[in-house]
N, C-alpha and C positions, 0 to 999 in steps of 0.2 A: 308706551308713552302716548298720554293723550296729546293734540294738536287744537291750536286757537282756530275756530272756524265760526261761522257767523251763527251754530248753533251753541257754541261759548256764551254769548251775550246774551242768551233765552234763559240762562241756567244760574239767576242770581235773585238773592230771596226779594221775596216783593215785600220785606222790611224798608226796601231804598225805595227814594221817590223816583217817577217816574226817569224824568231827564239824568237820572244818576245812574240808574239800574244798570247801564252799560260798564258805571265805572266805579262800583261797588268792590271798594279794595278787598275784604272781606274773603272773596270769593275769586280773585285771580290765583292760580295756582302756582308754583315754582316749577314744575313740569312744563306748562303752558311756556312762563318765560324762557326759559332754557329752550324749547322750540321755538321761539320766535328768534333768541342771538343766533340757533344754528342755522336759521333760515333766512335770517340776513331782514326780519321783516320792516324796515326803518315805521312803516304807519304804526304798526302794535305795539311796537317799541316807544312810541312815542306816546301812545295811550296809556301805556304802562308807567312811563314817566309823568304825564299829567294826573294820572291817578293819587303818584306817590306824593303828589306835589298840593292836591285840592284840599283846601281846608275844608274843617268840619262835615266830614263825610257823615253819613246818618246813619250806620251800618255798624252804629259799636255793637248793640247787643247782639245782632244777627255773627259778629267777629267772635267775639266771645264763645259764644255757644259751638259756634263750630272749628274752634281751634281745640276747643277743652274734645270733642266728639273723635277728632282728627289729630290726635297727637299724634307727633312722629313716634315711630318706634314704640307703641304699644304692647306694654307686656300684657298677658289675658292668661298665664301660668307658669310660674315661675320653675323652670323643672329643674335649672342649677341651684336655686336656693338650697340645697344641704351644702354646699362648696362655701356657703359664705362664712361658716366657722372655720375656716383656713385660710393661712396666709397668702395674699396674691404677688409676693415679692419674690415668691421662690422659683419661678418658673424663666424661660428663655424669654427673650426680651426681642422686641416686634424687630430690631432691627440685624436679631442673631448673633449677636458679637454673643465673647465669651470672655470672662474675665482674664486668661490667660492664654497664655501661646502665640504664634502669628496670628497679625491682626487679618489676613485673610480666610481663614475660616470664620464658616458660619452656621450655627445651627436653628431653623426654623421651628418657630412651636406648633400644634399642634390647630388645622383652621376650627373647631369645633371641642368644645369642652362635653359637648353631648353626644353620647355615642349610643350607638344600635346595637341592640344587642346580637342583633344578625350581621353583625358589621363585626365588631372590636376592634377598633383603628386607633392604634395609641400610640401616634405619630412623634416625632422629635426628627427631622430630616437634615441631613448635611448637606453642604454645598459650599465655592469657594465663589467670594466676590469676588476674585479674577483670577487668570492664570499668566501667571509671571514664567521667564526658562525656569527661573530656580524653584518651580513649583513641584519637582520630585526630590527635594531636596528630605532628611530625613524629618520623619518626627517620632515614631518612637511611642506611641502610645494607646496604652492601655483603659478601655471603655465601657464599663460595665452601667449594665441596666437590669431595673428591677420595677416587675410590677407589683404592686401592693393590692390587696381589697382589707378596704377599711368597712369595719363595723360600725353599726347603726350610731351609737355610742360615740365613734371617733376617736374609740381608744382601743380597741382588738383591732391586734392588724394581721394579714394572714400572706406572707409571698406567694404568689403563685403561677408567677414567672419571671424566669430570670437569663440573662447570654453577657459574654463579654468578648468584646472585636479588639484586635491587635490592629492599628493602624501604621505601617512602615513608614510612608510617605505622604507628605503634605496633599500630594495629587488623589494618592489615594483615600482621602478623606471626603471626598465629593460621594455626595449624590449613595449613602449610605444613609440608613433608618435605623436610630438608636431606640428605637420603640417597639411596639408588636403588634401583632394582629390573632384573630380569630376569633371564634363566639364565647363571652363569660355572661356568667349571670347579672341581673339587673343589682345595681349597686352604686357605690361610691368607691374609686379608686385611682390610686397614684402613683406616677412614672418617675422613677428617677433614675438620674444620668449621673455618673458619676466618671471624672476624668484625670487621669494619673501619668504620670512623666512613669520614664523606664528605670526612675530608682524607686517609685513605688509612692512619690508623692502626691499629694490630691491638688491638682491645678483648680477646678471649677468643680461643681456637685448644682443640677438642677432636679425640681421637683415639680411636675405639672399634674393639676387633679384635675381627675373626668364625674362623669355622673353617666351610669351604663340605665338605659330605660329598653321597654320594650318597643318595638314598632307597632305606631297605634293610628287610626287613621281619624279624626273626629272635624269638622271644620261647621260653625256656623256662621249667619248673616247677621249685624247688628245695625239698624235703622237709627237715623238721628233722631225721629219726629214718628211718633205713635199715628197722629192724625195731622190729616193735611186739607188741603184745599186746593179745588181747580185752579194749576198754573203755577201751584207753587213750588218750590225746591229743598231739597233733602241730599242727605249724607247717607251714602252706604260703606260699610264697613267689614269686610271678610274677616272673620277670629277664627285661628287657627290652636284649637286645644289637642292636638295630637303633637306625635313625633318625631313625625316626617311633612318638609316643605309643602306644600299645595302652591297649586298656579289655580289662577280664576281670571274671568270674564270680566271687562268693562259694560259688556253688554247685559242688560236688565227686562225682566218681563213682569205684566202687573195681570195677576190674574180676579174673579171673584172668588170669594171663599164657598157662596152658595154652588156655583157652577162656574168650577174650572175651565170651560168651554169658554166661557166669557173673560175675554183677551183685551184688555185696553190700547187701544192704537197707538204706536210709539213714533216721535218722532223719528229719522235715519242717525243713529246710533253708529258713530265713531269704531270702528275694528281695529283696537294696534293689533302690529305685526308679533310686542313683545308681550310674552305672557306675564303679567305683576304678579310677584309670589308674593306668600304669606308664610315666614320662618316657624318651626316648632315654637308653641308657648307664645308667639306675637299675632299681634293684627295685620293686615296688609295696607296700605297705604287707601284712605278712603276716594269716595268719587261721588259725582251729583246724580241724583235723578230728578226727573221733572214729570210731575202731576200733568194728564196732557185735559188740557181746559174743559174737554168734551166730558170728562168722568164723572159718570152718575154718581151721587152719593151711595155709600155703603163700604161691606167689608172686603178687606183684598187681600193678596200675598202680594209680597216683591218677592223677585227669585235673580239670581245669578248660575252661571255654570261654574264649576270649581273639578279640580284633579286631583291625584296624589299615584306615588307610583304603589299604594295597596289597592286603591279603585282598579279595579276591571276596566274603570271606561267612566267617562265625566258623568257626575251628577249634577242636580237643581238645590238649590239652599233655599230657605225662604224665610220670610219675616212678614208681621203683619203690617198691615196698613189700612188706618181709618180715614175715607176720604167724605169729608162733607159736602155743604151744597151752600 
């Protein structure tokens, strides 16, 4: 989490007139706010109020361009798009109920639709939102699961895993996994749950679909602003096109392209404590940089450090960057 500090107000585009640049809506962040309610800051908070509050701030265009750069929750590859020809009605429902039996049971769906293929976690978990005396009371039932791999098509379907749990007792419904695990090939496929009283009738029947990828590790850097200018300010953007999480740096280096040696002096650069990830197929949450005034014209990288658990160990990402005079 970044934190408001007096190098905040250095980092707001010089589209705003001077006496504004401080309070360039544009460019407050919602991270930053949320640090200042946690920190009780009444001045920033009040900046942040006269902000919300200044008419005709000058900052539309520079708003614009970099809300469209900054989109929350950036998708950069769709890796569930084959799931979107299937119904999303069929699966367990965020808050677990089940359409029948006591209303204390609950079954969790599954936290990820995309799975590893070094993984296969094809979860459905039980649990009771509370436990009453009469929680060994009986119940009686019968709970078969099936894993499916469905064909490219989405019309050959192939079993190729399948178990069924006798559950006695209400108590003993907890903290049981009507799903499976182990490694399958890369694919599309789907869990169903199906749940029967002890004369054989069918109380509930859920169906949850995965998308099995392989573990892949690919992450680059996306720049808002090709060319800049001493002092000015930019958007950097970590895309995560692999299929495992990445963590990265807030912290940025600007090198030249002729001679890497050549280091442009950075302001002191904020270190959060917490790493910002970047989810498989999405972008990570963007951040500013700032051109430091002294930078000779010519050609540069930007770089960032980034992770993933297939890296050995952090690498540098980079993007170019044209700075004039």
């Amino acid at each position: 989490m970044r934190l408001v500090s007096s190098r905040s107000w250095a980092l707001l585009p010089e589209t705003c007139p001077p006496l504004r640049r401080a309070l360039c809506f544009g460019e407050i962040r919602k991270e930053n706010l949320r640090a200042l309610v946690r920190s009780r800051n009444s001045f920033g908070l009040a900046v942040f109020a006269l902000v919300m509050l200044w008419p005709g701030t000058a900052c539309g265009s520079s708003l614009a361009k970099t809300s469209a750069f900054c989109k929350h929750d950036l998708v950069v590859k769709d890796f569930l798009a084959p799931l979107d020809r299937f119904p999303d009605n069929q699966g367990f429902s965020l808050s677990g109920r089940l359409r029948a039996g006591p209303a204390v049971l609950r079954v969790f769906p599954p936290r990820e639709a995309l799975v590893l293929t070094s993984q296969g976690r094809f979860e459905a978990r039980a649990a009771l939102a509370y436990v009453r005396p009469l929680a060994k009371t009986s119940l009686n039932w019968e709970i078969a699961s099936e894993l499916t791999r469905i064909g490219e098509d989405g019309v050959h379907q192939r079993v190729i895993k399948s178990k069924s749990q006798f559950v006695a007792t209400i108590i003993g419904f907890a903290h049981r996994n009507f799903g499976f695990g182990g490694k399958v090939q890369p694919g599309t496929y789907r869990l169903d749950v199906t749940f029967q009283n002890k004369a054989g009738k069918e109380l509930d029947h859920r169906a949850e679909f995965f998308q099995v990828v392989k573990p892949r590790s690919k992450i680059r850097l996306a720049v808002s602003r090709e060319s800049a200018l001493p002092g000015s300010v930019g958007d950097l953007r970590v895309e995560n096109y692999g299929t495992v999480k990445s963590t990265y740096s807030y912290e940025y280096r600007i090198v030249s392209v002729n001679d890497p040696s050549q280091e442009l002096p950075l302001e002191p650069q904020f270190v959060s404590r917490d790493r910002p990830v970047a989810m498989p197929g999405r972008a990570g949450a963007c951040f500013q940089f700032v051109v430091p005034n002294s930078a000779p014209a010519g050609q540069y990288r930007i770089g960032v450090r980034v992770s993933d658990r297939l890296l050995s160990s952090p690498i540098m990402i980079w993007a170019t960057l044209s700075i004039g005079s």
